[in-house]
C-alpha positions in Angstrom: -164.0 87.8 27.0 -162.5 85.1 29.2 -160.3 88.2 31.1 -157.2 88.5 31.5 -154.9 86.3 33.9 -152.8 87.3 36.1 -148.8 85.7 35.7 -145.7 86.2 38.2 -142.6 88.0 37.0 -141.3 84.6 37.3 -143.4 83.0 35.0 -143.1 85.6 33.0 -139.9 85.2 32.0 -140.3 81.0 31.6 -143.2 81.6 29.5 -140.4 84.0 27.1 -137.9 81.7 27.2 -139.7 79.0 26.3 -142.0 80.2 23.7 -139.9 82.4 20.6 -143.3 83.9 19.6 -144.0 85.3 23.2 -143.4 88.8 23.7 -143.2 91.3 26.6 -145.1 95.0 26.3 -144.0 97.4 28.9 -147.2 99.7 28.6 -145.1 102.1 31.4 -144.3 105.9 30.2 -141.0 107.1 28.3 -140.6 108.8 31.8 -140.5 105.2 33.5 -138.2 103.5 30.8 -135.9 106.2 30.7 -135.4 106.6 35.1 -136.8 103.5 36.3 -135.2 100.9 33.9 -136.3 98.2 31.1 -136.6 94.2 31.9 -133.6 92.8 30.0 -134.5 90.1 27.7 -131.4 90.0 26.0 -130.9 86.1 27.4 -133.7 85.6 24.6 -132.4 87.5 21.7 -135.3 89.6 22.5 -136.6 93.4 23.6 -139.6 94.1 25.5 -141.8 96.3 22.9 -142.3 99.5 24.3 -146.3 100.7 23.8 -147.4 103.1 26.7 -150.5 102.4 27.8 -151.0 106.2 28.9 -149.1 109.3 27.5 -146.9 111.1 29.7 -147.8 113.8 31.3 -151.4 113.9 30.2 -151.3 110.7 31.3 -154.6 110.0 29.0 -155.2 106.5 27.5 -153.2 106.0 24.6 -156.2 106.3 21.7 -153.7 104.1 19.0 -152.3 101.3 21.5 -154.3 98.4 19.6 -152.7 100.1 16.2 -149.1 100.8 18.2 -149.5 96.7 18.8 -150.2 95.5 15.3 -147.6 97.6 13.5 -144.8 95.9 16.0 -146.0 93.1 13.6 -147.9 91.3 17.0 -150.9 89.3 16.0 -154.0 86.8 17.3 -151.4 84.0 17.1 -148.7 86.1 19.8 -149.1 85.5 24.1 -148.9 89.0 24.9 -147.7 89.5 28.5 -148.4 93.1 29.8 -146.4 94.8 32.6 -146.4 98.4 33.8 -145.2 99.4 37.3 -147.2 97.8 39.8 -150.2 95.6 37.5 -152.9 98.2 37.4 -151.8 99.8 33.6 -150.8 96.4 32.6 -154.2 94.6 33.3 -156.4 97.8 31.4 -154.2 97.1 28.3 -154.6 93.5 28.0 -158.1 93.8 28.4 -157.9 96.4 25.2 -155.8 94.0 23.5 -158.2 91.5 23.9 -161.0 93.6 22.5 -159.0 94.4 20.0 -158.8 90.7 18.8 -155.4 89.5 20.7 -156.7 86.7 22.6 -153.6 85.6 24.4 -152.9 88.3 26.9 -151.5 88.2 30.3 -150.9 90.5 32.7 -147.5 90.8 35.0 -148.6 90.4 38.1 -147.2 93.0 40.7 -145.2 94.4 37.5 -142.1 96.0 37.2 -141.6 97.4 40.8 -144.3 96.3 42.9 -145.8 98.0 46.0 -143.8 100.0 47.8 -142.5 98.4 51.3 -142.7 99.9 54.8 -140.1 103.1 53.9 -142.2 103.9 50.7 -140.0 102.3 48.2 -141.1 100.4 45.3 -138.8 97.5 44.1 -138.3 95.8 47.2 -141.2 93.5 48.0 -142.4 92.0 45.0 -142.5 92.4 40.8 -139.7 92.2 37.9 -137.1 93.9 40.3 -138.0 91.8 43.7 -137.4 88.6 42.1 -134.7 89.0 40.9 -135.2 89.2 37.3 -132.5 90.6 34.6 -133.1 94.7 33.8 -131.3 97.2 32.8 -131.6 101.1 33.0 -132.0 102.6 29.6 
């Protein structure tokens, strides 16, 4: 496995606009979509596929997230850049993707919110939200 490389928000979101078969996976919970918010891709003509990586409230590894991938119609041929709140989901299911034969995977580096900053807040000091990047709440 050559691992799975890290990729700013902002790169990101070239790497999408640039490429028509590259595609976003928010691996976050229906929980997160549903009160945090969604990356809007809708510059692109495109969604971020929604796969989550764990399963709310359990929150136990999603045993069909290779399966959930394929029947979104992603193959081998797709760049597959994974984001989940802070880069921690986001990096385990790329590294399943791989295994599972999708060799292009990325993960979103500091991902949707970030750490949280001095008053305990996420989405203030780095990811998706920080830079500055188009989302949307759901």
């Amino acid at each position: 496995m050559p691992g799975v490389p890290d990729i700013t928000p902002a790169e990101t979101w070239e790497a999408l606009r640039r490429d028509p078969d590259a595609v976003l996976i928010d691996v976050r919970t229906d929980a997160e979509w549903n009160f945090v918010g969604l990356p809007d891709l809708a510059e692109f003509q495109k969604q971020a596929v929604l796969i989550p990586w764990q399963l709310y409230p359990s929150m136990q590894v999603n045993g069909a997230f290779a399966e959930h991938l394929r029947k979104a119609g992603l193959g081998p041929e797709n760049k597959l850049y994974f984001i989940c709140r802070s880069g921690a989901r986001s990096l385990s299911a790329g590294m399943a993707a791989q295994a599972a034969g999708f060799p292009h995977a990325f993960n979103v580096a500091d991902g949707f919110e970030g750490p949280v900053d001095a008053e305990g807040h996420r989405g203030t000091v780095a990811g998706w939200k920080a830079t500055g990047l188009p989302w949307r709440q759901r």
